[in-house]
ChimeraX commands (.cxc) that place a marker at each C-alpha (Angstrom):
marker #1 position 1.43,29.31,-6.07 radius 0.5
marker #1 position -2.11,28.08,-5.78 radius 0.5
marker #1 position -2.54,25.18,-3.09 radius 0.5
marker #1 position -4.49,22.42,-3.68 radius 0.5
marker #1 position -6.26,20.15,-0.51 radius 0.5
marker #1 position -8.49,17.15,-1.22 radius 0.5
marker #1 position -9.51,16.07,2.23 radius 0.5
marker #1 position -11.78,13.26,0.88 radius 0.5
marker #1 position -9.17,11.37,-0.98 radius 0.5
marker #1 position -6.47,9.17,-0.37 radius 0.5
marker #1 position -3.76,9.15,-2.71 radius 0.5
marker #1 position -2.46,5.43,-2.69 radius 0.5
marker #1 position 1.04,4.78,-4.44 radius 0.5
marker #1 position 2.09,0.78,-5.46 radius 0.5
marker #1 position 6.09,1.02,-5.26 radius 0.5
marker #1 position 8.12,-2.58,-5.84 radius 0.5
marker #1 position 11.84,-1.49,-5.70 radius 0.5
marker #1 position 12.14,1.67,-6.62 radius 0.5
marker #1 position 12.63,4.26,-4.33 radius 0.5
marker #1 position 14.08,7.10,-6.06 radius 0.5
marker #1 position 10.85,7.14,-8.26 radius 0.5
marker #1 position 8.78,7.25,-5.21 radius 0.5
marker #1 position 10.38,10.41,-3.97 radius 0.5
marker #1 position 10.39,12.17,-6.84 radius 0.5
marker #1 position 6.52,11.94,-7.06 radius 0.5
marker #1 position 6.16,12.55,-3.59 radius 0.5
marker #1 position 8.39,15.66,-3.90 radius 0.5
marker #1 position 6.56,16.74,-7.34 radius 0.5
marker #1 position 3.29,16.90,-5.29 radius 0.5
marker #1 position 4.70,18.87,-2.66 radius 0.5
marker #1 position 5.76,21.19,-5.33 radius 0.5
marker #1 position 2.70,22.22,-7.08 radius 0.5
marker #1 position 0.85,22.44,-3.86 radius 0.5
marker #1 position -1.44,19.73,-3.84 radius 0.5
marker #1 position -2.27,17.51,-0.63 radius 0.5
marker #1 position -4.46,14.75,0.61 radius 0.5
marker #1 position -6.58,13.60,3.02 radius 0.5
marker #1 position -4.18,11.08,3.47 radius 0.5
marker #1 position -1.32,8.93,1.38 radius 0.5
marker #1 position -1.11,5.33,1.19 radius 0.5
marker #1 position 2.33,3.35,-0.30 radius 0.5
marker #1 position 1.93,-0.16,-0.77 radius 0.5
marker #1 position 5.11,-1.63,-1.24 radius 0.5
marker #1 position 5.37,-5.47,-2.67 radius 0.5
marker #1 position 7.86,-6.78,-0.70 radius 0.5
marker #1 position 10.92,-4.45,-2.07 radius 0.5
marker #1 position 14.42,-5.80,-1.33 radius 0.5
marker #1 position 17.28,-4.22,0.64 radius 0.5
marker #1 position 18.47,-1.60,0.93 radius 0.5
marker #1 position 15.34,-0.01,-0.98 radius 0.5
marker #1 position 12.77,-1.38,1.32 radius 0.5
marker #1 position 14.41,-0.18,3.93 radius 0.5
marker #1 position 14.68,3.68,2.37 radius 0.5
marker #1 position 11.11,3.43,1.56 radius 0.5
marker #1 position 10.18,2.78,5.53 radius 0.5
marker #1 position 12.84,5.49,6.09 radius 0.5
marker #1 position 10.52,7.82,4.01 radius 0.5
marker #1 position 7.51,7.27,5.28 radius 0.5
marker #1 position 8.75,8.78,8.37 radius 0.5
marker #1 position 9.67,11.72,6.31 radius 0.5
marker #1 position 6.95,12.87,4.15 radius 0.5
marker #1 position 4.22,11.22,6.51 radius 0.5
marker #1 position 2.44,8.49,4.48 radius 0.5
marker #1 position 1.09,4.67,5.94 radius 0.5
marker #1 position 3.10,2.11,4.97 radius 0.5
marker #1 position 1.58,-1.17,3.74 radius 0.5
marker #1 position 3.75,-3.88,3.21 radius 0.5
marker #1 position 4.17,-7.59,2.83 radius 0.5
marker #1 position 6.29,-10.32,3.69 radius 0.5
marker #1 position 7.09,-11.97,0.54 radius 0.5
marker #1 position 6.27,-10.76,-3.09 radius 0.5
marker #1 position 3.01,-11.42,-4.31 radius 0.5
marker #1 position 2.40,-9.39,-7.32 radius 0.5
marker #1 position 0.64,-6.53,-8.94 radius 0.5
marker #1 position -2.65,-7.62,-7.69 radius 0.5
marker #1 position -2.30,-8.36,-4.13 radius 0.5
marker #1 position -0.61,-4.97,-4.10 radius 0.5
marker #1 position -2.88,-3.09,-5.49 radius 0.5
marker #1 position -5.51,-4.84,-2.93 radius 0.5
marker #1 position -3.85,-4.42,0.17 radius 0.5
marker #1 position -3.06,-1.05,-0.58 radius 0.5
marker #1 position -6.87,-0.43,-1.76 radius 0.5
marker #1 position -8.24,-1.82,1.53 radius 0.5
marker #1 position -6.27,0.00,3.77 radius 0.5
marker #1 position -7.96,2.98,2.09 radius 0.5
marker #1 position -10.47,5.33,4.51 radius 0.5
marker #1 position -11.74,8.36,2.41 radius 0.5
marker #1 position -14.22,8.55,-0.19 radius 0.5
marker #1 position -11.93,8.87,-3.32 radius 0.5
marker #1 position -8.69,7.06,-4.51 radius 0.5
marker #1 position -6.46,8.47,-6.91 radius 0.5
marker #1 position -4.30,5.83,-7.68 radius 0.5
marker #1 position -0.71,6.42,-9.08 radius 0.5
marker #1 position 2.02,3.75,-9.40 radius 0.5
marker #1 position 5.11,5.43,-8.61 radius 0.5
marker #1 position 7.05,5.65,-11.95 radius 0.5
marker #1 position 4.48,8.52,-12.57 radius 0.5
marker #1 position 4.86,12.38,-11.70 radius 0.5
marker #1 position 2.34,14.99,-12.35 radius 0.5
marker #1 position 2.14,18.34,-14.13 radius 0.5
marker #1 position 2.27,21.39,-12.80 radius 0.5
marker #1 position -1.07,22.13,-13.92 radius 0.5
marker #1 position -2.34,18.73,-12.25 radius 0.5
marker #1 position -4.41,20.88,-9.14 radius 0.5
marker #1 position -6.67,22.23,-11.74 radius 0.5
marker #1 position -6.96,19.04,-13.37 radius 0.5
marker #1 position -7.52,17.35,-9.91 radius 0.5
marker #1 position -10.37,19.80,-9.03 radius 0.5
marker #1 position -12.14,19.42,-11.97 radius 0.5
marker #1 position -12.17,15.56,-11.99 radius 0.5
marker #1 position -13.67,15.97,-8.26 radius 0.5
marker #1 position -16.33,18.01,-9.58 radius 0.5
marker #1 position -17.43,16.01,-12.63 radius 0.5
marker #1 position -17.36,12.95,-9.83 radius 0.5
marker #1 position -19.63,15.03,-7.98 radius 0.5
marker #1 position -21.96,16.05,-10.74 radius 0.5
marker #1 position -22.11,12.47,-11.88 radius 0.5
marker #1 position -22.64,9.79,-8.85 radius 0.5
marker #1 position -23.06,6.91,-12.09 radius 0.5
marker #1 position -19.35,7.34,-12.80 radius 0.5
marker #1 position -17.34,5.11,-11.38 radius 0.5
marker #1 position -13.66,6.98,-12.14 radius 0.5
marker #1 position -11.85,9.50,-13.97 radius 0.5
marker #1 position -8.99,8.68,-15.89 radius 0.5
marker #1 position -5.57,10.75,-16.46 radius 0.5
marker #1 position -3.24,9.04,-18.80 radius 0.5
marker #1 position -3.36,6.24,-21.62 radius 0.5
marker #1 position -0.86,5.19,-24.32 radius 0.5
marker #1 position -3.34,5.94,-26.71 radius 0.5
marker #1 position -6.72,8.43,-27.04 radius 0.5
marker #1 position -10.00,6.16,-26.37 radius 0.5
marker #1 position -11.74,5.69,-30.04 radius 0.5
marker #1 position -15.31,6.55,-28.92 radius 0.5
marker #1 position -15.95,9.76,-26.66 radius 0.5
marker #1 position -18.76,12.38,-26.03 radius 0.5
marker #1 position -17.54,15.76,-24.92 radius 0.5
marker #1 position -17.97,16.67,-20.76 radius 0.5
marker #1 position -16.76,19.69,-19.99 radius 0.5
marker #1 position -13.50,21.36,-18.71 radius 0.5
marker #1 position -11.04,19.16,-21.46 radius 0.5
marker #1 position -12.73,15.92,-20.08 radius 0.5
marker #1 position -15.15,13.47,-22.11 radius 0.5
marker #1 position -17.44,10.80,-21.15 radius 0.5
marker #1 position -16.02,7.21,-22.24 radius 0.5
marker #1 position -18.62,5.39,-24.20 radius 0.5
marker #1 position -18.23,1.46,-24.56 radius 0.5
marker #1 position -20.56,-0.37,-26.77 radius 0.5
marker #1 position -19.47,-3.85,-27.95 radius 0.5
marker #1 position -20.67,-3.15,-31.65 radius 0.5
marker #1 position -18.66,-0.43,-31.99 radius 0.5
marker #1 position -15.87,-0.95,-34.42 radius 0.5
marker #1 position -12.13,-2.26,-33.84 radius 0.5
marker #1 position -10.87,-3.77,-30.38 radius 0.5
marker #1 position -9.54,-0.55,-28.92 radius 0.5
marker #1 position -13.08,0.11,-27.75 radius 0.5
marker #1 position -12.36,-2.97,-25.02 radius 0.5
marker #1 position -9.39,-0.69,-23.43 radius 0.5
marker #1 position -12.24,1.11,-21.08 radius 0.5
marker #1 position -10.60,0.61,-17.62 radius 0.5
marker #1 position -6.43,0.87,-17.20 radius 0.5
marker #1 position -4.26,0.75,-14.26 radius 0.5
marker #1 position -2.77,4.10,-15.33 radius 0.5
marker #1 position -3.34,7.41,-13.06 radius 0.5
marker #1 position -6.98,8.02,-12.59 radius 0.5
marker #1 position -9.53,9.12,-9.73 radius 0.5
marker #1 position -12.25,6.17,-8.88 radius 0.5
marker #1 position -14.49,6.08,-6.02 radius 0.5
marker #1 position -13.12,3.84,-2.94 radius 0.5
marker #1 position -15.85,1.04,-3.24 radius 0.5
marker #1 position -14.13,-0.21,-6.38 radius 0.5
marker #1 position -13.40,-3.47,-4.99 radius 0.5
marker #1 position -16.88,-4.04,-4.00 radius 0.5
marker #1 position -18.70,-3.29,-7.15 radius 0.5
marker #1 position -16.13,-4.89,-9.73 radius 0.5
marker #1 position -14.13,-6.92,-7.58 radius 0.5
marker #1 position -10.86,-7.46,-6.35 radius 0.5
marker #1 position -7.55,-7.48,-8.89 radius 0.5
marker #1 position -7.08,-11.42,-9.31 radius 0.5
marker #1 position -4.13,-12.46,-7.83 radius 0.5
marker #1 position -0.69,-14.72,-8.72 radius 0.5
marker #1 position -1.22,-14.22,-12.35 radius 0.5
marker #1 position 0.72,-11.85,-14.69 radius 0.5
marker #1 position 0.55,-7.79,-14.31 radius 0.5
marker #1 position -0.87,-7.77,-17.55 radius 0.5
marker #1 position -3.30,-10.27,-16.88 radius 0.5
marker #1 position -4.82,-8.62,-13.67 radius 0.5
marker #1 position -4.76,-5.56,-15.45 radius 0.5
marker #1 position -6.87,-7.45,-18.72 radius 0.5
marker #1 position -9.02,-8.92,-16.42 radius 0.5
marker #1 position -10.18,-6.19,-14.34 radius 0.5
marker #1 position -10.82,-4.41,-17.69 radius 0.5
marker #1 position -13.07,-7.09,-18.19 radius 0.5
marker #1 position -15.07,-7.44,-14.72 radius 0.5
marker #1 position -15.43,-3.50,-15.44 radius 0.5
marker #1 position -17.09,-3.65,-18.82 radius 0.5
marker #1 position -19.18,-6.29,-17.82 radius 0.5
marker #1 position -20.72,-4.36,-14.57 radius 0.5
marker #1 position -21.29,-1.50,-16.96 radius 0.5
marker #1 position -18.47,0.85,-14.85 radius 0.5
marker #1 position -19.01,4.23,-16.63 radius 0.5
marker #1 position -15.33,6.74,-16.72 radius 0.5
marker #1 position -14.52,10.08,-17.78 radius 0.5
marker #1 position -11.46,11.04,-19.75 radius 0.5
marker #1 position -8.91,13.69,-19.55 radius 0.5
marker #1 position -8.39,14.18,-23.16 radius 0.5
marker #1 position -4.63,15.67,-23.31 radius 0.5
marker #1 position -4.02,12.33,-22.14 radius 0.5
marker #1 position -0.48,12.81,-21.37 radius 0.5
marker #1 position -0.41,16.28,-20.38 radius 0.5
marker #1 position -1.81,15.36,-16.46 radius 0.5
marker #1 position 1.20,12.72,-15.64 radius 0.5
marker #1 position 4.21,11.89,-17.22 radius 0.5
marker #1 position 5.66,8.22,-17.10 radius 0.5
marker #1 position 9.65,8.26,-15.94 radius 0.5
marker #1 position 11.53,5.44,-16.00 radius 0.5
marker #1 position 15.96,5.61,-15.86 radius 0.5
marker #1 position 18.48,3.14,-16.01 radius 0.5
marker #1 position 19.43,3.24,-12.26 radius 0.5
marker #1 position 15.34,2.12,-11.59 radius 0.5
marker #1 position 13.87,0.72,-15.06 radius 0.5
marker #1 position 10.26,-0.82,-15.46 radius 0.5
marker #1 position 10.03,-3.47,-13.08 radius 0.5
marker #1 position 7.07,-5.08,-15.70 radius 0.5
marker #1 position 8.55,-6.94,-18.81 radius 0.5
marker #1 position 5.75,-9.57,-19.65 radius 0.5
marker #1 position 5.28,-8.53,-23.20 radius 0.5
marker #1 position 6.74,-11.10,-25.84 radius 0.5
marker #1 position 7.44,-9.72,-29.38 radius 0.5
marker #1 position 4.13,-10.73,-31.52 radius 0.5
marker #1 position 2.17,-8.45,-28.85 radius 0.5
marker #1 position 4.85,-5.47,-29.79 radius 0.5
marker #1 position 5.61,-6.29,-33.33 radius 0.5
marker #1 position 5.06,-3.82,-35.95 radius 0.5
marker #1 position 5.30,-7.00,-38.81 radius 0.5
marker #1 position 2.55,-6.14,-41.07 radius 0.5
marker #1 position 1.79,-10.38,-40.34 radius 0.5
marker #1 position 2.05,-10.20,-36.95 radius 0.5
marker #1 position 0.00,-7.54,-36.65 radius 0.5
marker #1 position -3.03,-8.99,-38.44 radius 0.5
marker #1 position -2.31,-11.99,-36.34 radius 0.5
marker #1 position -2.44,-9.92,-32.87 radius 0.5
marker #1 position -5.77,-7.99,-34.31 radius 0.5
marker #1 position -7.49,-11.27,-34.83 radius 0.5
marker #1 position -6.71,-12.75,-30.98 radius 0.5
marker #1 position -7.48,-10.12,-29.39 radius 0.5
marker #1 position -11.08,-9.79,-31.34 radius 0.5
marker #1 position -11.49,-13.64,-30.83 radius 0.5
marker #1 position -10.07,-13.40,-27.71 radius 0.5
marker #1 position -11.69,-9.92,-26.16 radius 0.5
marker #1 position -15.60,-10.58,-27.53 radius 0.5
marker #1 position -15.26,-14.57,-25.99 radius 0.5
marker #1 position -14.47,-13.17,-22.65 radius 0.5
marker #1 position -16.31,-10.41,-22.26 radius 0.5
marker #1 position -19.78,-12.54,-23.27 radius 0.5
marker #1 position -18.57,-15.81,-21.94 radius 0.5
marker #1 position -15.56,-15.39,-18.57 radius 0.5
marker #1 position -16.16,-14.64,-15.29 radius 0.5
marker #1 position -13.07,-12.94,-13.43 radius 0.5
marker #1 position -14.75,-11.51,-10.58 radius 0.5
marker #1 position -13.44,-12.31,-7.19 radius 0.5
marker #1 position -15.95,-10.85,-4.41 radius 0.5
marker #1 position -14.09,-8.30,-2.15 radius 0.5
marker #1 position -14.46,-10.15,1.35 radius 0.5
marker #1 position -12.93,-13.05,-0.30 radius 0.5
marker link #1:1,2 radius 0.2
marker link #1:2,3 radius 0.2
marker link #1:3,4 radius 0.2
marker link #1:4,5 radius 0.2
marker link #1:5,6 radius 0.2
marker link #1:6,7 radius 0.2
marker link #1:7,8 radius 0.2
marker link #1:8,9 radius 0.2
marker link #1:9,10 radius 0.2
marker link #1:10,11 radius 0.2
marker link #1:11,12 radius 0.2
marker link #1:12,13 radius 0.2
marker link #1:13,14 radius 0.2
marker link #1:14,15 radius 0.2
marker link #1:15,16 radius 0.2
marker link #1:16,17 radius 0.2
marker link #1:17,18 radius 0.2
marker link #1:18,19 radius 0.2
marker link #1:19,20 radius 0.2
marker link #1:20,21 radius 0.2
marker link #1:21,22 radius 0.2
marker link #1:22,23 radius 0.2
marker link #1:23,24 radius 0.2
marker link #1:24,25 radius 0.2
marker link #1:25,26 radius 0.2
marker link #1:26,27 radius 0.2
marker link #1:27,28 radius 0.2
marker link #1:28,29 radius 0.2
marker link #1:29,30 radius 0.2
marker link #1:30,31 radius 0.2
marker link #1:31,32 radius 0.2
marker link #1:32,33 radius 0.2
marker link #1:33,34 radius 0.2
marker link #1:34,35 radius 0.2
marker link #1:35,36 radius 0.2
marker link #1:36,37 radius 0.2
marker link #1:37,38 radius 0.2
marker link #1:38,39 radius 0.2
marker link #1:39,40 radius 0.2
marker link #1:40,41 radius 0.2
marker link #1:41,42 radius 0.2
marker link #1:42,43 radius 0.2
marker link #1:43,44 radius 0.2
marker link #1:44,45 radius 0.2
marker link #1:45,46 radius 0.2
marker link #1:46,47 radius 0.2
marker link #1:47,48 radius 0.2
marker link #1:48,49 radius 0.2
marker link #1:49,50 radius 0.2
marker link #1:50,51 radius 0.2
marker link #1:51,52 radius 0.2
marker link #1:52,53 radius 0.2
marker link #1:53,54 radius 0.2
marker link #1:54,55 radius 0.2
marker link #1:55,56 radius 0.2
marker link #1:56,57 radius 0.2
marker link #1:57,58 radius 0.2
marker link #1:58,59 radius 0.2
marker link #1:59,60 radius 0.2
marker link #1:60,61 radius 0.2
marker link #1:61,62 radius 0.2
marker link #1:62,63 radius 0.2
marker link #1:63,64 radius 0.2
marker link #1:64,65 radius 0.2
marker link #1:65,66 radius 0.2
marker link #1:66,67 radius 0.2
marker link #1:67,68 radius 0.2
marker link #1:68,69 radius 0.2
marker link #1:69,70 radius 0.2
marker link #1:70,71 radius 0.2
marker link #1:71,72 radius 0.2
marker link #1:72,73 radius 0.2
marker link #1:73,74 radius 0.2
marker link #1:74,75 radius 0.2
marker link #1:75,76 radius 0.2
marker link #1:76,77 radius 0.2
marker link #1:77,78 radius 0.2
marker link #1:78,79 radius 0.2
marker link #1:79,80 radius 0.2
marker link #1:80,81 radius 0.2
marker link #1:81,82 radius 0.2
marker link #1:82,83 radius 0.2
marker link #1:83,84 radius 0.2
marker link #1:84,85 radius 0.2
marker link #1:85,86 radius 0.2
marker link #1:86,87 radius 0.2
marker link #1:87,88 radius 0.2
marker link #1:88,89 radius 0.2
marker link #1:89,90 radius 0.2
marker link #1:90,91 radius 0.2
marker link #1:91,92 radius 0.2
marker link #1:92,93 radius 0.2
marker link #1:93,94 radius 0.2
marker link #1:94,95 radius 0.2
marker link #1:95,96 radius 0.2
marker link #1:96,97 radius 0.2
marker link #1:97,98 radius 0.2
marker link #1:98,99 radius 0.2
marker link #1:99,100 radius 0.2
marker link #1:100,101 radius 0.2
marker link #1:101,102 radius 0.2
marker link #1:102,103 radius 0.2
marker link #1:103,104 radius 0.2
marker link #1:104,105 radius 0.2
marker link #1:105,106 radius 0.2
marker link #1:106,107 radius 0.2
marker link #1:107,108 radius 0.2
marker link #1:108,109 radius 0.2
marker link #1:109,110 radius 0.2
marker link #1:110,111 radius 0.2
marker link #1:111,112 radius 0.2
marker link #1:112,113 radius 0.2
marker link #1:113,114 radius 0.2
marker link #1:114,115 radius 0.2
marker link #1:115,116 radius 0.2
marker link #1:116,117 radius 0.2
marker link #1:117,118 radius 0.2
marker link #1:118,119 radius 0.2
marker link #1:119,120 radius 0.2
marker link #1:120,121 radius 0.2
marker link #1:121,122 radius 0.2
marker link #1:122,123 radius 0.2
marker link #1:123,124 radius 0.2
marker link #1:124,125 radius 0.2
marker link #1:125,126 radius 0.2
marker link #1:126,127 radius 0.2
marker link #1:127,128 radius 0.2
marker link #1:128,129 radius 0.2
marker link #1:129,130 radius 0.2
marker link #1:130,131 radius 0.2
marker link #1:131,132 radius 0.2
marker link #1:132,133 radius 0.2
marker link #1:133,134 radius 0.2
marker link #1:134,135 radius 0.2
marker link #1:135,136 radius 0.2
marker link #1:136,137 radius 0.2
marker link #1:137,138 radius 0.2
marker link #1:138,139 radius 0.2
marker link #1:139,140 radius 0.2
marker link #1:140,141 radius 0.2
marker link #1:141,142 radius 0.2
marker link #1:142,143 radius 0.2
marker link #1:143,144 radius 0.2
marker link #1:144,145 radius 0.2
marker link #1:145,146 radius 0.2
marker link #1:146,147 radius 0.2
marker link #1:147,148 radius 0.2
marker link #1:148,149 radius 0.2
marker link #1:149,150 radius 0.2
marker link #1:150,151 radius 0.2
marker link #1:151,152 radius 0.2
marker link #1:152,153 radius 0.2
marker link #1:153,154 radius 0.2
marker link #1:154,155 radius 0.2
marker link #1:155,156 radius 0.2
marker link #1:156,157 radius 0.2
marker link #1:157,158 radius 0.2
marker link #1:158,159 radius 0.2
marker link #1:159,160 radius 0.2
marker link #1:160,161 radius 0.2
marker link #1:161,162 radius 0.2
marker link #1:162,163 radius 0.2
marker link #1:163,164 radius 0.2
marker link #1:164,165 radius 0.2
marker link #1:165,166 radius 0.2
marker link #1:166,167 radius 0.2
marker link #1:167,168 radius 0.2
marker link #1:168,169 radius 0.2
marker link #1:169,170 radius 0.2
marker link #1:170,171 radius 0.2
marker link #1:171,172 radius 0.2
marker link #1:172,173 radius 0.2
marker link #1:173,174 radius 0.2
marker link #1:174,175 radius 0.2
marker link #1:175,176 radius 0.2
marker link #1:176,177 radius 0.2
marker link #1:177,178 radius 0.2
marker link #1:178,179 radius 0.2
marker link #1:179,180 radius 0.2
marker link #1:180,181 radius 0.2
marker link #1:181,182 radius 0.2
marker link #1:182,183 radius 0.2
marker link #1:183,184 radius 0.2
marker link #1:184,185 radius 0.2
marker link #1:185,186 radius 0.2
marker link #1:186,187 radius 0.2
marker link #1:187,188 radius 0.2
marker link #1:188,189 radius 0.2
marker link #1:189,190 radius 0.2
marker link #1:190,191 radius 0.2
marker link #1:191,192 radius 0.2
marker link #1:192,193 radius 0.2
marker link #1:193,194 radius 0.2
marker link #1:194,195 radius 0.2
marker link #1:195,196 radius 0.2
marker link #1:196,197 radius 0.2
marker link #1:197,198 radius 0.2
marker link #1:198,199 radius 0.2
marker link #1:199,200 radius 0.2
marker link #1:200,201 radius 0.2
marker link #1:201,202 radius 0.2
marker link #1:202,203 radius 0.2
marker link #1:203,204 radius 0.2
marker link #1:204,205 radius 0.2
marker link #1:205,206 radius 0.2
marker link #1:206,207 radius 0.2
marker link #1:207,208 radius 0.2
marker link #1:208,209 radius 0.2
marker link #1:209,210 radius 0.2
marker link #1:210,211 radius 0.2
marker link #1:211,212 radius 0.2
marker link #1:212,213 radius 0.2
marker link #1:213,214 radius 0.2
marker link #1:214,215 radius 0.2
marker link #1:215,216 radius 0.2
marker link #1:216,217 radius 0.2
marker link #1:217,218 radius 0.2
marker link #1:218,219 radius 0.2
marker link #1:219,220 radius 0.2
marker link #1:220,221 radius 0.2
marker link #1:221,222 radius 0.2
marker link #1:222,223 radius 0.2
marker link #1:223,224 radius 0.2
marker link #1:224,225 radius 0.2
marker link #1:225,226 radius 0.2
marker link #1:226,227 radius 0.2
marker link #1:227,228 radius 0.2
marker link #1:228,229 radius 0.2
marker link #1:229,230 radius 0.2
marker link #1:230,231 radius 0.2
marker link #1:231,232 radius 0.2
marker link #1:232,233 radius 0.2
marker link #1:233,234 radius 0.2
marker link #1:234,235 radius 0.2
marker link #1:235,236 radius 0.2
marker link #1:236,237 radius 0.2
marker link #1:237,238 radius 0.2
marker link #1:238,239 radius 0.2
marker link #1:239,240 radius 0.2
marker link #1:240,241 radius 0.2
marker link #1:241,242 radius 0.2
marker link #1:242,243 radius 0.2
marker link #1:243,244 radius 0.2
marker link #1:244,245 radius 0.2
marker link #1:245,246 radius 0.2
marker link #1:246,247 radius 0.2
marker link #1:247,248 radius 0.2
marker link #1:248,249 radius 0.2
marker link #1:249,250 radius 0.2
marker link #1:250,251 radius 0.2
marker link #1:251,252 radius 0.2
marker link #1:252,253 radius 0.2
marker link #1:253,254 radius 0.2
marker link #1:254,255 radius 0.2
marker link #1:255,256 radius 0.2
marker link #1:256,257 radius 0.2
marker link #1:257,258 radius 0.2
marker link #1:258,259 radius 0.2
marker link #1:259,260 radius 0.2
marker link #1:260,261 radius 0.2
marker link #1:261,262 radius 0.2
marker link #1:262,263 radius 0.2
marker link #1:263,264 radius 0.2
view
């Protein structure tokens, strides 16, 4: 088996609660022989007895712990853990995720193309759906290509919290995640601070061939914010959703400002 060492990333990990999912990424890694220059898990605040199993297993497969005292959401977690960051390159995984075995290869050519191109910001792995507007790379990989007068909304879906590789100033040049608001809605709004700073992102296109998403009874999602008009397949409804979001994505992207400066 091939090994796989990427000395100038950290691999950080946001865990709330679920343990068992943890592990089994941590032990998938292991597996296909690929390593880091060093592993962060920030952990929001995860009750007993799982909080204490994920301290017991940072003893175990040798990551930093971050923690914090109470829960404070998606993105305080995702700040804290980005912060305590000291390499180069993130590739950030939340931990309901597990690679594929061919995820070394993948890994080494998203370094490269990072290398290649210092004006991209990140290189993403996985999405629910394929990005509408592309230009071929190299290696299976495209170059995302956001212009607001493209066509349709999906074109606004540049910048996900989903498994990618970004460079470790991200906080500085688009901001911190906002804070004490919704998953969704740090995740929207970070979209948003990146479009507007012109963040530029490759794509793996076999978009769900580099990480699979696992969720099982004993630890389910720990995010259900979406109501039923967002998830509706009503003909109505969805002519209803299409119009917000168009109303809703074009007024914020011309008119809000969601960036929070990093040293605040």
């Amino acid at each position: 088996m091939s090994t796989y060492h990427f000395a100038d990333t950290s691999l950080l990990i946001t865990v709330y609660n679920r343990p068992d999912s943890l592990e089994r990424q941590l032990k998938a890694w292991i597996q296909y022989g690929v390593s880091f220059g060093e592993i962060i898990v920030s952990d929001d605040c995860s009750p007993s007895p799982s909080g204490e199993r994920i301290k017991e297993m940072a003893g175990v497969y040798g990551f930093k712990l971050i923690t914090t005292p109470v829960n404070k959401g998606l993105g305080n977690n995702l700040n804290k853990g980005q912060k305590a960051v000291s390499l180069p390159l993130t590739l950030y995984v939340q931990e309901d995720f597990v690679p594929d075995d061919t995820i070394g290869d993948i890994l080494t050519n998203a370094h490269e193309i990072l290398e290649e191109r210092p004006d991209f910001d990140m290189v993403r792995f996985y999405a629910y759906f394929e990005y509408p507007y592309m230009k071929p790379l190299r290696e299976g990989f495209s170059e995302m290509d956001f212009n607001p007068w493209y066509s349709g909304t999906k074109k606004f879906y540049f910048y996900s919290d989903h498994p990618h590789l970004r460079r470790s100033n991200f906080l500085q040049k688009f901001g911190k995640y906002q804070e004490g608001i919704k998953s969704d809605a740090t995740e929207y709004r970070m979209m948003i601070n990146y479009l507007q700073k012109k963040g530029k992102a490759a794509y793996y296109n076999n978009h769900w061939g580099a990480f699979e998403q696992k969720n099982s009874s004993e630890e389910p999602s720990t995010i259900n914010t979406r109501v039923v008009w967002r998830t509706s397949n009503n003909i109505f409804i969805a002519f209803l959703r299409g119009v917000h979001q168009y109303i809703k994505f074009y007024k914020d992207y011309w008119f809000s400002n969601f960036y929070v400066p990093a040293d605040e």
